[in-house]
C-alpha positions as CSV (number, residue, x, y, z in Angstrom):
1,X,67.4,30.2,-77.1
2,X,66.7,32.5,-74.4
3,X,64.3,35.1,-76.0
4,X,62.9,32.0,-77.7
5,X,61.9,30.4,-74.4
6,X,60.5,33.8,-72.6
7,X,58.7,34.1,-75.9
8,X,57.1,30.5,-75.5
9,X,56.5,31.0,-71.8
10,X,54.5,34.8,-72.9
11,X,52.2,33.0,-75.5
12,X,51.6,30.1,-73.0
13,X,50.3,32.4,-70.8
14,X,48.3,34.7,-72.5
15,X,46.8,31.2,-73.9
16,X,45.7,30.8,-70.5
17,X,44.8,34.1,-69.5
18,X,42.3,34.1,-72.6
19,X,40.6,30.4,-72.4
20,X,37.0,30.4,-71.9
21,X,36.3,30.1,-68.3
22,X,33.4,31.5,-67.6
23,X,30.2,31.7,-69.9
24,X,28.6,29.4,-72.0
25,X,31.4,27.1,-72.7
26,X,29.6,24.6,-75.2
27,X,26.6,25.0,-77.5
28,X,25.1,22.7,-79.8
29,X,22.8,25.5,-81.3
30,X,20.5,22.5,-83.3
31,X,20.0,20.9,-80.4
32,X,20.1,23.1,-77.3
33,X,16.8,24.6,-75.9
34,X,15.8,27.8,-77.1
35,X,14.7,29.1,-73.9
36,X,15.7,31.2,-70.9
37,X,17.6,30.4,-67.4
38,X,17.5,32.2,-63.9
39,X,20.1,32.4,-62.2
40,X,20.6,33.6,-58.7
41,X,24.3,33.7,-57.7
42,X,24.5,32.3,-53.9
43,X,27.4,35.1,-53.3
44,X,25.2,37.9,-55.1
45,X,22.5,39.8,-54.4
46,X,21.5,40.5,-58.4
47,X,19.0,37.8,-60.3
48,X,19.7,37.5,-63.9
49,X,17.5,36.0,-66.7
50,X,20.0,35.0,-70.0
51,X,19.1,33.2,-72.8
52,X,21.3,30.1,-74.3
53,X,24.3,32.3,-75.6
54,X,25.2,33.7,-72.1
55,X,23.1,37.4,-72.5
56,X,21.5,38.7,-70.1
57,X,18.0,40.2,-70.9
58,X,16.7,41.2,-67.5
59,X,18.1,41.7,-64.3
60,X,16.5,42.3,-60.8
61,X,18.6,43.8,-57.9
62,X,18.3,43.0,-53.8
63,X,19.6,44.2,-51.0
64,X,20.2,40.7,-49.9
65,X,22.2,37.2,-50.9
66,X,19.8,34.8,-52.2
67,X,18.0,32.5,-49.5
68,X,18.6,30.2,-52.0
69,X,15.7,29.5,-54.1
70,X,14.5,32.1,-56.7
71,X,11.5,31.9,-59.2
72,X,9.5,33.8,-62.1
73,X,5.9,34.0,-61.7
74,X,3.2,34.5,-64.5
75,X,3.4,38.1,-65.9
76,X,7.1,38.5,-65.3
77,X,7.2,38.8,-61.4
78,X,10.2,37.2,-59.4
79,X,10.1,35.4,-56.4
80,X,13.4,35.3,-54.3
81,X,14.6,34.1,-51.1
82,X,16.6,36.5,-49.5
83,X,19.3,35.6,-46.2
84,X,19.1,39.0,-43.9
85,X,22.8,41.1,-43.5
86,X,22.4,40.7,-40.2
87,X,23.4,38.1,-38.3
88,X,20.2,35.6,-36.9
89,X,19.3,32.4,-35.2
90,X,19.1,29.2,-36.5
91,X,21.8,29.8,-38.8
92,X,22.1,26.6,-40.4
93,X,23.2,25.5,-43.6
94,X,20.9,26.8,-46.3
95,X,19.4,29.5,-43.9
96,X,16.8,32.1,-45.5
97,X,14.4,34.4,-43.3
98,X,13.2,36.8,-46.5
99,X,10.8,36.3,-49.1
100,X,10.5,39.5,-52.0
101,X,8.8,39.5,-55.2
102,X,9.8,42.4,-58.1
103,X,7.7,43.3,-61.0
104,X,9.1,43.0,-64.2
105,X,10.9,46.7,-64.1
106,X,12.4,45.8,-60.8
107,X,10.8,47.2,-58.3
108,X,10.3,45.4,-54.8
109,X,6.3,44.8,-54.4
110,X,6.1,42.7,-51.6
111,X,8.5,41.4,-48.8
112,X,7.8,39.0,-46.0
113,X,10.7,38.4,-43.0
114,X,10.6,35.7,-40.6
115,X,13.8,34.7,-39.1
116,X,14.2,35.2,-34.8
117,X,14.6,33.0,-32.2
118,X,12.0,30.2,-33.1
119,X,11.6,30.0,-36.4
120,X,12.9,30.7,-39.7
121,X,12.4,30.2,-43.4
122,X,15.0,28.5,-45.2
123,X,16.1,27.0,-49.1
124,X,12.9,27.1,-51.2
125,X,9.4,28.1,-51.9
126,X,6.6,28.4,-55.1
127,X,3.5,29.8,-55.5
128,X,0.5,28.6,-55.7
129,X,-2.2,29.2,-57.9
130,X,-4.5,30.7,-55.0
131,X,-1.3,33.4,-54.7
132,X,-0.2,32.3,-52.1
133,X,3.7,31.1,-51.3
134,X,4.6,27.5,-50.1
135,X,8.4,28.0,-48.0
136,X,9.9,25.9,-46.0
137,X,10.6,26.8,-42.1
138,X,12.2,25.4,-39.2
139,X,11.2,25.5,-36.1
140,X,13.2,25.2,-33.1
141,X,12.0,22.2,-30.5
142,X,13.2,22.1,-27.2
143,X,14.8,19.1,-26.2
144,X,12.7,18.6,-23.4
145,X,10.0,18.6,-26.0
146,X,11.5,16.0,-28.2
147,X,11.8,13.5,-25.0
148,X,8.5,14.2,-23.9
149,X,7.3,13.2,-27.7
150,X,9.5,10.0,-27.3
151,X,12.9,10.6,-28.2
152,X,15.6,9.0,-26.0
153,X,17.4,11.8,-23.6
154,X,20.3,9.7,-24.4
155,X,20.0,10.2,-27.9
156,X,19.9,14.5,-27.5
157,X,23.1,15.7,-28.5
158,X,21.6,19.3,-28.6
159,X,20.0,21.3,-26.4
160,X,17.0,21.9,-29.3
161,X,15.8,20.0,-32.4
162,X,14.9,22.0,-36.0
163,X,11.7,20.7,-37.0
164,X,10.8,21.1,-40.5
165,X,7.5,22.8,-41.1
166,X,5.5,23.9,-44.8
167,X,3.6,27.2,-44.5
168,X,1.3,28.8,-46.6
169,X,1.6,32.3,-46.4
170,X,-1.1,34.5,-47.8
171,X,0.7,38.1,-49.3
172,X,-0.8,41.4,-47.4
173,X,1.5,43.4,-49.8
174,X,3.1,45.3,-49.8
175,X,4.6,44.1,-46.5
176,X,4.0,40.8,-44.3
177,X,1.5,38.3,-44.3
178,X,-0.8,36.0,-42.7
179,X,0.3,32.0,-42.6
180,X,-2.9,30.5,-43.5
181,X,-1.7,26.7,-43.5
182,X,1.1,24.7,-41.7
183,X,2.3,21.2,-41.9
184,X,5.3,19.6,-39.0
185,X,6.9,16.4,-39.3
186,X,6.7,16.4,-35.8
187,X,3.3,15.9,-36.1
188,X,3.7,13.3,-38.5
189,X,6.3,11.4,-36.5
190,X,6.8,7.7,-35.5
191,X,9.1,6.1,-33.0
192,X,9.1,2.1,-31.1
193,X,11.6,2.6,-28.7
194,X,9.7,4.8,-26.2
195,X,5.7,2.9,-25.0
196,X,3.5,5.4,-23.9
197,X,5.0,8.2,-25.9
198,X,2.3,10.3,-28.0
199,X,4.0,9.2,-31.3
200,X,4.6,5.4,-29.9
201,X,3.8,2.9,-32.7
202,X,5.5,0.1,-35.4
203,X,7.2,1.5,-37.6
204,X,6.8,-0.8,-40.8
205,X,2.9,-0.6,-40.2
206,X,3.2,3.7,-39.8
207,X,4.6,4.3,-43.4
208,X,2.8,8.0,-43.9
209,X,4.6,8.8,-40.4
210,X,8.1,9.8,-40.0
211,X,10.3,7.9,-37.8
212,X,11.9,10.1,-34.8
213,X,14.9,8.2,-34.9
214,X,16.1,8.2,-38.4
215,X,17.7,11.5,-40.0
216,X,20.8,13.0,-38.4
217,X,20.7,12.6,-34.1
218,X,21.5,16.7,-34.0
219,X,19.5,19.8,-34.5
220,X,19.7,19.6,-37.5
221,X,17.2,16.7,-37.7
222,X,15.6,16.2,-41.6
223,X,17.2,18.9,-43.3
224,X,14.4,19.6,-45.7
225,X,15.9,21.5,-48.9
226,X,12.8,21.4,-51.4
227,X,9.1,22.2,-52.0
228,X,7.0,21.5,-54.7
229,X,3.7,21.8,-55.9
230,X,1.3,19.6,-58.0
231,X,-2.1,21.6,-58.9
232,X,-4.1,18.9,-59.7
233,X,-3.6,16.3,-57.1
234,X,-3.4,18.8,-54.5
235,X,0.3,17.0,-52.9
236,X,3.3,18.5,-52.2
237,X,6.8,17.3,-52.8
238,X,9.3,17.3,-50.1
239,X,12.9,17.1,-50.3
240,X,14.5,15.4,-46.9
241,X,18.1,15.0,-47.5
242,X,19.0,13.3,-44.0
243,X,16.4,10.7,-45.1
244,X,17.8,10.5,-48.5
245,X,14.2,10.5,-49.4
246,X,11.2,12.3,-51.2
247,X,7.9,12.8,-49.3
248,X,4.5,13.1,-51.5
249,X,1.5,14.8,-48.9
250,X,-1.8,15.5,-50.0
251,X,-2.0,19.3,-49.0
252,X,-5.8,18.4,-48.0
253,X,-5.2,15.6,-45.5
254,X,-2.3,16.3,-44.3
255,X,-0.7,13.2,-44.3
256,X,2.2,11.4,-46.6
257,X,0.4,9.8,-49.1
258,X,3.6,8.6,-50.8
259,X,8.0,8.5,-49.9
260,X,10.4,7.1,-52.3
261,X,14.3,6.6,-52.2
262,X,15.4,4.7,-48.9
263,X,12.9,2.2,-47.5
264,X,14.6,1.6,-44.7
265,X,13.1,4.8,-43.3
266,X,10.0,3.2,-42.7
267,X,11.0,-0.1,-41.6
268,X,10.9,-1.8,-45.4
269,X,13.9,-3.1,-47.6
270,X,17.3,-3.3,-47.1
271,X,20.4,-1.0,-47.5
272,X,20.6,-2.4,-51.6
273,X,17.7,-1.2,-51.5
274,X,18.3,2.6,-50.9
275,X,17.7,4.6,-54.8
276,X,19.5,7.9,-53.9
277,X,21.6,10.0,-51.6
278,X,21.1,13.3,-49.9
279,X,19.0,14.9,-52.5
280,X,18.0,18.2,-54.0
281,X,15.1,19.4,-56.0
282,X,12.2,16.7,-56.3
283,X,9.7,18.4,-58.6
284,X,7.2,17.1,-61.2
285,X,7.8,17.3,-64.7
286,X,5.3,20.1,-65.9
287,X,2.5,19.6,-68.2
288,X,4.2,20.2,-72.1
289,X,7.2,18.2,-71.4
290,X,8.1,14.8,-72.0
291,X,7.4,12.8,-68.8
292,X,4.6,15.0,-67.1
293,X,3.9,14.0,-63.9
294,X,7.1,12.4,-63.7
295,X,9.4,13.4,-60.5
296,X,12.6,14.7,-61.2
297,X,15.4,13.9,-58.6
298,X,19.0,15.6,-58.0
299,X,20.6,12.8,-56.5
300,X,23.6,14.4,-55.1
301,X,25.0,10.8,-54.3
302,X,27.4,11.5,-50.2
303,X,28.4,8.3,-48.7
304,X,26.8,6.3,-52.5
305,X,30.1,5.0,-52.2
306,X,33.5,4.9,-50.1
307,X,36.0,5.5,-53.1
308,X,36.1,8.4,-55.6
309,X,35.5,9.5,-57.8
310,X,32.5,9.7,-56.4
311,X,29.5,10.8,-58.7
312,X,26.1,12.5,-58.4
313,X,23.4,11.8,-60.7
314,X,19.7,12.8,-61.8
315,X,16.9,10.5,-61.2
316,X,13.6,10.7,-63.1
317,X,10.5,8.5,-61.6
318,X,7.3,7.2,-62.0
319,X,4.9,7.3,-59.2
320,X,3.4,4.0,-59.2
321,X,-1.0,4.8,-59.5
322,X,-4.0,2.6,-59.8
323,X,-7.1,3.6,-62.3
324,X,-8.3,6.0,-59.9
325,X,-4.9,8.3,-60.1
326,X,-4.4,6.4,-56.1
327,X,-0.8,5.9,-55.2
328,X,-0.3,2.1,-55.1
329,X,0.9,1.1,-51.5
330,X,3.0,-1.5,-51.0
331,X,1.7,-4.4,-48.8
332,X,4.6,-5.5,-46.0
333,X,7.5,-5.7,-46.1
334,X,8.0,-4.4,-50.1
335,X,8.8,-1.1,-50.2
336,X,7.0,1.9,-52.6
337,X,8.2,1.3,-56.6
338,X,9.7,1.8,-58.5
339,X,12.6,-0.6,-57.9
340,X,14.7,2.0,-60.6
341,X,14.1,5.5,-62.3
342,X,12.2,5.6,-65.7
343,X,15.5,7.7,-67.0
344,X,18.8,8.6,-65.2
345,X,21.5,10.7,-66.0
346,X,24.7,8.7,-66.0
347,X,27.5,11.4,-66.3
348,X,30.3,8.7,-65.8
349,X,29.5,8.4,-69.7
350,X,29.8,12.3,-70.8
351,X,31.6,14.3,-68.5
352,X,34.7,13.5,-65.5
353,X,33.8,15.2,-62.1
354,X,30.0,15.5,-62.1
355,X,29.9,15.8,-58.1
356,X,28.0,18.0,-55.9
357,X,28.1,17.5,-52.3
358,X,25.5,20.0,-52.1
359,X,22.6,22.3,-53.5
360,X,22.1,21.3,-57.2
361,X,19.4,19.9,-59.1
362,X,17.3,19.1,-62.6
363,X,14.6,20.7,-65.3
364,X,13.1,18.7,-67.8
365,X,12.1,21.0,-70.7
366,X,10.0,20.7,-73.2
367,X,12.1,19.6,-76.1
368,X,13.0,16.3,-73.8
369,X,16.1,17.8,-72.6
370,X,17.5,18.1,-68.9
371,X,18.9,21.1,-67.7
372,X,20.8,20.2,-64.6
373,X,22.5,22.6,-62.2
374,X,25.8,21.7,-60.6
375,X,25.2,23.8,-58.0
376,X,28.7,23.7,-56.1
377,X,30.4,24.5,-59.2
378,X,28.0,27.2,-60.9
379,X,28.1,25.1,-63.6
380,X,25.5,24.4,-65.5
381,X,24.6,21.2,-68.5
382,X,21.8,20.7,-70.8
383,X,21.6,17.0,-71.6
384,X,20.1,14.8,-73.9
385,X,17.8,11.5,-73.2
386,X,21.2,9.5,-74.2
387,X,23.3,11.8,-72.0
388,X,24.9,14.1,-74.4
389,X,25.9,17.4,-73.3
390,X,24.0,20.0,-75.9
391,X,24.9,23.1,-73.8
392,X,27.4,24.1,-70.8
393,X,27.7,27.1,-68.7
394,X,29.7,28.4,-65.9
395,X,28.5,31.0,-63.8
396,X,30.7,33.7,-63.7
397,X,29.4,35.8,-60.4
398,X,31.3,35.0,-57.6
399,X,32.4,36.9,-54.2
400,X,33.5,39.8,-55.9
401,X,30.9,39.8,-58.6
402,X,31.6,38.8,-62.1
403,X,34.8,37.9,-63.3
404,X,36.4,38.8,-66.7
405,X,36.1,36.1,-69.5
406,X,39.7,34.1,-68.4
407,X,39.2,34.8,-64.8
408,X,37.7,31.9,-62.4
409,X,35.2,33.0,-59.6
410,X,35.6,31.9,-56.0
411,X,32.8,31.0,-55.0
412,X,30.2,30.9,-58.0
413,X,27.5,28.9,-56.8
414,X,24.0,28.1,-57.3
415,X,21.2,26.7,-55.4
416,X,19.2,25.8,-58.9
417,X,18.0,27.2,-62.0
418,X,14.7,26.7,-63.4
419,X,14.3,27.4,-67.2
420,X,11.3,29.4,-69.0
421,X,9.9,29.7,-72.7
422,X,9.6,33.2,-74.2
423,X,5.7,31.8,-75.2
424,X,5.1,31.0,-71.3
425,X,2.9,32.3,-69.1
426,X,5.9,33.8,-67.1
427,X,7.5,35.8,-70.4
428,X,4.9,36.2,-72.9
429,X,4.9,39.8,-74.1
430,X,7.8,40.8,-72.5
431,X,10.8,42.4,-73.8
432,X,13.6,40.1,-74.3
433,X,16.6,42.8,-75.5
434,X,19.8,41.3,-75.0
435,X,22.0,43.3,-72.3
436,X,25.4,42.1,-72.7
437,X,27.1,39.0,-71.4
438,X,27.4,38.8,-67.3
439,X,31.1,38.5,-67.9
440,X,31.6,41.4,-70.1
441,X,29.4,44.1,-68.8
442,X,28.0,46.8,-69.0
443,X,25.1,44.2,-68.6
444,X,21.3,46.7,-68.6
445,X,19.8,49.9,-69.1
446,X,16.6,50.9,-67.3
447,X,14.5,53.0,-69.0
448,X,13.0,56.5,-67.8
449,X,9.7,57.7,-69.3
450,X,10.6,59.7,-71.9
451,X,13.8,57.2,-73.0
452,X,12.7,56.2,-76.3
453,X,15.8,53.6,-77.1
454,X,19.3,52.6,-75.4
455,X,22.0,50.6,-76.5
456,X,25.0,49.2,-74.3
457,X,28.4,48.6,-76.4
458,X,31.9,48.7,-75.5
459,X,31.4,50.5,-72.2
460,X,29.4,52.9,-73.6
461,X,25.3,53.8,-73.2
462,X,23.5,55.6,-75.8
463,X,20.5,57.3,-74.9
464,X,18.1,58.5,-77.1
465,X,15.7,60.9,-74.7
466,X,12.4,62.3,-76.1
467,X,12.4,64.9,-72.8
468,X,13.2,68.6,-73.0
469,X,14.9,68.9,-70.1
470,X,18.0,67.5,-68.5
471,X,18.3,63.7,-67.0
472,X,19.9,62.3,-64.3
473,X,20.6,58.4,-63.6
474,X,22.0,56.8,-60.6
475,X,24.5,54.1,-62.3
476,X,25.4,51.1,-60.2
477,X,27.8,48.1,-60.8
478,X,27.0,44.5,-60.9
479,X,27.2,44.0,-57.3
480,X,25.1,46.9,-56.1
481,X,27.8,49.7,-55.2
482,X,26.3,53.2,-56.4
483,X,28.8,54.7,-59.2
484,X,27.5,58.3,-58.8
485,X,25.3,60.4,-61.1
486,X,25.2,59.9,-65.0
487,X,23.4,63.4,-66.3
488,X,21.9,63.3,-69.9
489,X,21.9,67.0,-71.3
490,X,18.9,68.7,-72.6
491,X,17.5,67.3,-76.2
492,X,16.4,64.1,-78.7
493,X,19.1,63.4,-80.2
494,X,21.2,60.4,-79.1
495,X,23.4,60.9,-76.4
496,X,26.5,59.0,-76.3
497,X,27.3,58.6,-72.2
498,X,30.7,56.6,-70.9
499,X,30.0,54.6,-68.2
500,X,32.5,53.0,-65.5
501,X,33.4,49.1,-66.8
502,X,30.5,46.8,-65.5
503,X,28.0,49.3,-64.7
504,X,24.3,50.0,-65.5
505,X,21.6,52.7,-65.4
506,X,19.1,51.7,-63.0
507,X,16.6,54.2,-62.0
508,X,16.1,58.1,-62.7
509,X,17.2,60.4,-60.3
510,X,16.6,63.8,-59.0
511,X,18.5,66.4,-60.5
């Protein structure tokens, strides 16, 4: 009874050790996208493109932890945030400073830094078609300032207030750049408590303004975590997650030409009336998918409710607009509609635990499909318009890098992850070979010039080399470390080279 019980306990636990952790952990393959994912691991400093069975077909390697946002661009560029190694100012939740962008074979073609005393850049950013980048900055407002503008010394419970700030920021590559275009909510602020103050007004007759007294009473005012970009109305959309809100402003004006999701913030509506909850992620729905121009919402749903399980959600919207493409504004005291979302993920119905205090948020693709990120969990769901899970992931990159398929990462999150066609603008014509799974490494093989194929198995790299002389390859691991020197000897013929567990050939090296 004995050996029979140890025996029991050994198979139970090698059950366990084995389950799928990590990985794509459900796949309906007739109804899952047939598409490809970024993701950029908050605790990792590698980017990595897979495809909907968990294989990795491109990777792109920093010298920094995400920033958080990352992003491909047409012709198979990335765009990441990056945080600097070093400790800096203004180091508040969500904190950036570095912008990079890679080509397609990895290498680092431009990199802008702004993070010091004043200012820094922080959670997102996209392009626009001009070139230039859209990111998100704070700037830091004495408190002095802020009661000269009409805030209440009373109300200062910090010696400076973070104001958010968008800036355009023309590329001179392949370092820097010149910030062409700014917007503040400072300048766009409201308050009634202070006469005589600059920004002095009523506040449900001041709905494009932002009132000074709403948002969190610390530095950290607004807490802006997303930037969007719609090309043919000329707006941006801004996430404010201490508004629980979404701003719309026309990037010509300058002003907020539309706000949904708590209209209390301008003076409209009551508490029922609030739509979501410390947000992530408002972007349209792109042109090619089911619900263009459609605004997609991660509502990540703190303080919806005082009793768990509490429950985030997605919210998909239709700006309300008049025949001439105008946003409709509300006459007092009705607040902006919708009244409710033209779609919302539910996941009370489908899944237990869909919470995210944090990051997160939602890409509708073009087969009608959601992809939602779970951000605080690395987990990632493909839904259907009735709420049914097609496709699940788990990231598997943590604070020690990947873990083995079994293993659980500490720490796995992600700030989003947008999803790309192979037929897009961002992909087309580029080599998709499948690298190997992030949790079973070795993941990539870069090329030299005269490498005329490679394959990755079992730990192994084969090398076919067209060059008649000897090649060396720095090989790295997955989280950066250099592995030493892999040398190819002399001749065509397919060279079979053992690499250490989870590493890849990166670059050619001197001999």
């Amino acid at each position: 009874m004995y050996f029979i019980a140890v025996l029991l306990v050994v198979i139970q636990c090698t059950c366990v050790a084995s389950a799928q952790t990590v990985g794509v952990i459900q796949r309906d393959p007739a109804r899952v996208s047939n598409g490809y994912r970024l993701l950029a691991p908050v605790a990792g400093s590698i980017t990595y493109l897979i495809d909907n069975e968990g294989y990795a077909v491109r990777t792109w390697t920093s010298a920094y932890r995400p920033g958080q946002a990352a992003m491909l661009l047409p012709g198979g560029r990335l765009l990441r945030t990056g945080n600097p190694n070093t400790p800096r100012p203004l180091d508040v939740g969500g904190a950036g400073g570095i912008l990079e962008e890679y080509d397609w074979d990895g290498n680092l073609t431009w990199t802008f830094e702004l993070a010091n005393d004043t200012m820094r850049l922080h959670h997102d950013v996209t392009m626009l078609p001009n070139g230039n980048v859209l990111a998100l900055l704070w700037q830091r407002i004495p408190s002095a300032r802020m009661v000269a503008l009409g805030r209440e010394a009373a109300s200062m419970s910090a010696p400076f207030v973070l104001d958010e700030v968008i800036v355009e920021i023309r590329p001179t590559r392949p370092v820097g750049g010149e910030i062409v275009w700014r917007w503040s909510a400072l300048e766009n602020a409201v308050q009634d408590r202070v006469p005589g103050a600059p920004t002095y007004g009523v506040i449900e007759e001041n709905w494009d303004k932002i009132d000074m007294y709403r948002g969190l009473q610390n530095q950290d005012w607004l807490h802006a975590n997303g930037v969007d970009y719609h090309p043919e109305r000329d707006e941006i959309a801004l996430s404010v997650r201490n508004l629980s809100e979404i701003l719309i402003i026309s990037r010509s004006t300058g002003r907020i030409v539309y706000r949904w999701g708590n209209p209390q913030n301008y003076g409209r509506g009551i508490p029922n009336d609030q739509r979501i909850w410390y947000q992530h992620n408002a972007q349209w729905v792109r042109p090619g998918r089911p619900g263009v121009g459609n605004i997609t919402i991660f509502s990540n749903n703190v303080g919806r409710g005082s009793m768990p399980p509490f429950t985030s959600s997605v919210e998909e919207i239709t700006p309300p607009l008049d025949a001439e493409g105008k946003y409709v504004v509300p006459a007092m005291p009705f607040a902006f509609d919708p009244p409710e979302p033209t779609w919302r993920y539910d996941p009370r119905q489908s899944v237990q635990q869909f919470f995210a205090p944090n990051v997160s948020g939602a890409d509708r693709l073009p087969n009608g499909n959601t992809l939602i990120c779970l951000g605080n969990q690395g987990t990632l769901y493909e839904v259907t318009t009735d709420s049914t899970i097609v496709w699940m992931y788990r990231n598997p990159h943590g604070n020690n890098g990947p873990v083995r398929q079994g293993e659980m990462p500490m720490n796995n999150m992600l700030f989003n992850v947008p999803w790309y066609d192979a037929n897009g603008e961002e992909l087309a014509g580029r080599t998709l070979d499948r690298m190997g799974r992030i949790e079973e490494g070795p993941l990539s093989v870069r090329e030299g010039s005269t490498i005329t194929s490679w394959l990755v198995a079992d730990g192994y790299v084969t090398i076919t080399d067209a060059s008649d002389r000897p090649r060396h390859f720095n090989a790295y691991d997955v989280v950066g470390r250099h592995l030493g020197t892999v040398i190819v000897p002399q001749g065509a013929g397919p060279q079979r080279v053992a690499l250490p567990r989870w590493s890849f050939v990166v670059s050619e090296a001197a001999p």
